[in-house]
Every structure is written in C-alpha cells, then in structure tokens.
C-alpha positions in Angstrom: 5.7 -19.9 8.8 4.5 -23.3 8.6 4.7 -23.6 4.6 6.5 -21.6 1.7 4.7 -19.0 -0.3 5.4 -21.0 -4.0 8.4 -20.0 -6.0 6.0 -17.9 -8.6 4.7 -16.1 -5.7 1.2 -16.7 -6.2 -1.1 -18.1 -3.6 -2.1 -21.7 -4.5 -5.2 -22.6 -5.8 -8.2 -23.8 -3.1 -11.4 -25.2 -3.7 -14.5 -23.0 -3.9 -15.4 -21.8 -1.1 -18.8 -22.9 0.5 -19.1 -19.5 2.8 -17.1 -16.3 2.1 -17.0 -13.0 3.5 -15.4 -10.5 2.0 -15.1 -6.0 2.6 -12.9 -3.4 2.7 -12.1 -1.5 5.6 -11.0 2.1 5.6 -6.7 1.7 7.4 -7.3 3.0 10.4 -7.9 1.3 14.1 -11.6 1.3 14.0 -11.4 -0.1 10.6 -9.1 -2.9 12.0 -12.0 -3.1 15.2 -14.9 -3.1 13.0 -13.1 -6.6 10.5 -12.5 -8.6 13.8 -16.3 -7.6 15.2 -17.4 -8.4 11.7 -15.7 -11.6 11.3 -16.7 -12.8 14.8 -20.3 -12.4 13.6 -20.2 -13.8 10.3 -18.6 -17.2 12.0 -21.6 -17.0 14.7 -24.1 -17.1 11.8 -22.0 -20.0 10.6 -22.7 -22.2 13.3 -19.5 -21.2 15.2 -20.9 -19.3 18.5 -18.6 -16.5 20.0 -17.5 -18.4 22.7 -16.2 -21.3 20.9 -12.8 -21.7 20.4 -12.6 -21.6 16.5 -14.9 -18.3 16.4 -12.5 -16.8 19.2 -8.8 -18.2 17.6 -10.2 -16.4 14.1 -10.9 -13.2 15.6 -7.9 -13.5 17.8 -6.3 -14.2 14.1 -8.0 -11.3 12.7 -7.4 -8.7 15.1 -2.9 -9.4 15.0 -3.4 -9.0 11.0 -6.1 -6.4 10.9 -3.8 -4.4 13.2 -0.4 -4.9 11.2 -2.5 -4.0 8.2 -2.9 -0.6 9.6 0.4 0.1 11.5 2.7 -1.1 8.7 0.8 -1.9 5.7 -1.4 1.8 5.9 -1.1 4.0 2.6 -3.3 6.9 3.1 -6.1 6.8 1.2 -6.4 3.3 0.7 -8.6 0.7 2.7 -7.4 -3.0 3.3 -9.6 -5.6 2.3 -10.6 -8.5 4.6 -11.9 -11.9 3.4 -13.0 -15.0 5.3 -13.6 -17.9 3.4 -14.9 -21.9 4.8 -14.2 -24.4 2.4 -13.6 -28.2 3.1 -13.3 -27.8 6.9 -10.8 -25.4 6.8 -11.1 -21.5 7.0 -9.1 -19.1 5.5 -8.6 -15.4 7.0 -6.5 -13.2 4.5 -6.2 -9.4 4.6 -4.8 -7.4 1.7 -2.9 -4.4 1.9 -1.8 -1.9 -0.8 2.3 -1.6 0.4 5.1 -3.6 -1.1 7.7 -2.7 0.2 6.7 -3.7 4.4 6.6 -7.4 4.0 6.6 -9.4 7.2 9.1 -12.0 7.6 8.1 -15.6 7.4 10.1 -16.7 10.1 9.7 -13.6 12.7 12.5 -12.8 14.9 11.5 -13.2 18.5 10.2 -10.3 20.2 11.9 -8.4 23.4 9.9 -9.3 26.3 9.8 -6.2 27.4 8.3 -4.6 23.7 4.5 -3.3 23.2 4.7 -4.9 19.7 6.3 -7.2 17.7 4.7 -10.7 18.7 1.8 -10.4 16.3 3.0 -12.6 14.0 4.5 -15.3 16.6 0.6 -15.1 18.1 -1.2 -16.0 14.3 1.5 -19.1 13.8 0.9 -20.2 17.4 -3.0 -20.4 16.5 -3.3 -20.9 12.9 -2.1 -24.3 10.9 -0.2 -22.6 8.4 -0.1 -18.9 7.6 2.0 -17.4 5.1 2.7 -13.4 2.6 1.8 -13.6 -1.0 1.8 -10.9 -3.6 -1.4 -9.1 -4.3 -1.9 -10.2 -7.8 -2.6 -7.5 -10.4 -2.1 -4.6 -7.9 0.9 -3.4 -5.4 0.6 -4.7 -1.7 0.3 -7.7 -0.2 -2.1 -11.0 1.4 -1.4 -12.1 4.7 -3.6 -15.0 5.0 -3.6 -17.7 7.8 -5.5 -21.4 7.9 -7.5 -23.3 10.5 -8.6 -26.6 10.1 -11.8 -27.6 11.8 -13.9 -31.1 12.6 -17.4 -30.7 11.7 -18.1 -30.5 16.4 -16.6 -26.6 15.5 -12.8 -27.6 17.0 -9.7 -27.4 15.5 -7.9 -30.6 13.5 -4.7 -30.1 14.8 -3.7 -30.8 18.6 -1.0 -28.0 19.2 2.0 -29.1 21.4 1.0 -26.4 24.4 3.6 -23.7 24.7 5.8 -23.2 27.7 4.2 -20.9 30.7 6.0 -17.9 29.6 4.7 -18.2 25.9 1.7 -18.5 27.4 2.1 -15.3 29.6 3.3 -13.5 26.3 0.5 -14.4 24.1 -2.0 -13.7 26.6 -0.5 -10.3 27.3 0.0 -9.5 23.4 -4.0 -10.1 23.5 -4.6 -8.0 26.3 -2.7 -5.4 25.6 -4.2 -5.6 21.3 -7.4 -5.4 23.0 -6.6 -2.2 25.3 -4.6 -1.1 22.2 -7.4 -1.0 19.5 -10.3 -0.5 22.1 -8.5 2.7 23.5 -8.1 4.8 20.0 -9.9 7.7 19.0 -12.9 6.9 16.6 -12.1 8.1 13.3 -14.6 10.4 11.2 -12.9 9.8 8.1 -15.0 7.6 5.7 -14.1 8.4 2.1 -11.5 8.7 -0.3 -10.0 6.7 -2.8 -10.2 2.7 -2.8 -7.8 0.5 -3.6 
C-alpha cells in the first residue's frame, strides 16, 4: 500500500466530488460483473471512452475489488456497495463490504505463481496511485478504496516504473484468468433480501 490508513482509522477527508457514482450490488459474481460494466459506462459518459487507458485501468481496478468483495468480504444477505467518485483530476473507486473480521493486508504477501488467486491486490497497487482498507464508519465491514490521478488529455499523472516481464506475464494472466473467472459463473436469480 502506497499510504497509511490514519491512526483513527478513518478515511481522510477529500474535496467534493464533481461526478459520483454510487449503488449497491447484491455479493454475488454477477453482482461483482454488473459494478465493473457499470463503472466502465459511467467513465465513458465522463469523457473517458472504453478503450482509453484510464476507463480500462478503473474497471481493471474494479473488477480485483469487486471480486474480493464477494469471495472474502460476502455475508449472505448483504449487498456491497460501489462508489466512483472524480474530483480534482483524481478518481476514487471504493467498495464497501459488511465483514470485519477479513481485512486484506496492506502490504500483500506475494502470490505463488502457480495459485488461481491471491494477486488481486498486487494488480490494484500496480495500477492505482495509492490504495488503501478503512473502517466502514457507523456500520461493521470495511472500504477498499484505490486512487488514479489523471491530466485533463484522460491519462494518468504518474509514469509507473514498468514491471519486469514476468510481473507482466502475472498481471496479465491474473486479468485473464478474472475475466474467464467472473464471465464463466452461473447467473444468479437471487435479487432480494436484506441490505446493508
């Protein structure tokens, strides 16, 4: 993680946004497919077109937390909430969850190459600026939220030091494999019950 979560474990305060996006999602893959569709078109109506690389590295971003949401942060019963938010050239994805006690680590341990999972996380601080876990405030769970900076041409801020080949090969297979993951799952009928 690239900063802290403050000592009084609340998320630090951030200018009003001027676009937000912001729904629940029932905890289930096609929830977690639905937010990174849904996030993908909000930033094309925001002037940032699918194939551009900010649109793209946020629902790349979207997809690794969505997903997490729903394999460890999943109480039945109770949806996750997405929310996109653009303020001063930066955009914010965070997802909230309703489970304490699964808290990712904020320095993750590095995944066994030969693993389906576990390289989530090391994917969102690849991409994002800074990323980080607070408390949901006033509720039990958690945010996951994650940050990228962007100049007003749509590209990001920051010019990341390119990671060796074989990160490369890992993140790309990560995506793939989220992709086959998440695109391969039974829809589910289940629509209702409680909210968080």
């Amino acid at each position: 993680m690239k900063s802290a979560t403050p000592p009084n474990g609340h998320m630090p305060q951030h200018p009003a946004p001027d676009r937000e996006f912001s729904m629940r999602f029932t905890s289930t893959p096609r929830g977690a497919r639905l937010a990174r569709r849904l996030v993908s078109h909000r930033l094309n109506d925001w002037g940032h077109p699918y194939t551009t690389s900010v649109n793209e590295t946020l629902t790349l971003i979207t997809a690794e937390v969505t997903a997490n949401a729903v394999r460890h942060g999943h109480v039945p019963g109770r949806d996750f909430r997405v929310r996109l938010t653009l303020a001063e050239g930066t955009f914010r994805i965070e997802v909230t969850d309703t489970r304490t006690e699964k808290q990712p680590s904020p320095t993750p341990s590095i995944p066994d190459p030969l693993s389906e999972s576990g390289r989530g996380l090391h994917l969102v601080a690849a991409l994002a600026d800074d990323w980080g876990v607070s408390p949901r405030q006033a509720a039990p769970g958690k945010t996951v939220w994650a940050e990228l900076r962007v100049r007003q041409q749509g590209h990001p801020h920051t010019q990341r030091v390119a990671p060796d080949p074989t990160e490369v090969d890992l993140l790309l297979a990560t995506a793939s494999r989220l992709r086959d993951d998440l695109g391969s799952q039974p829809a589910d009928a289940s629509h209702g019950g409680p909210r968080p």
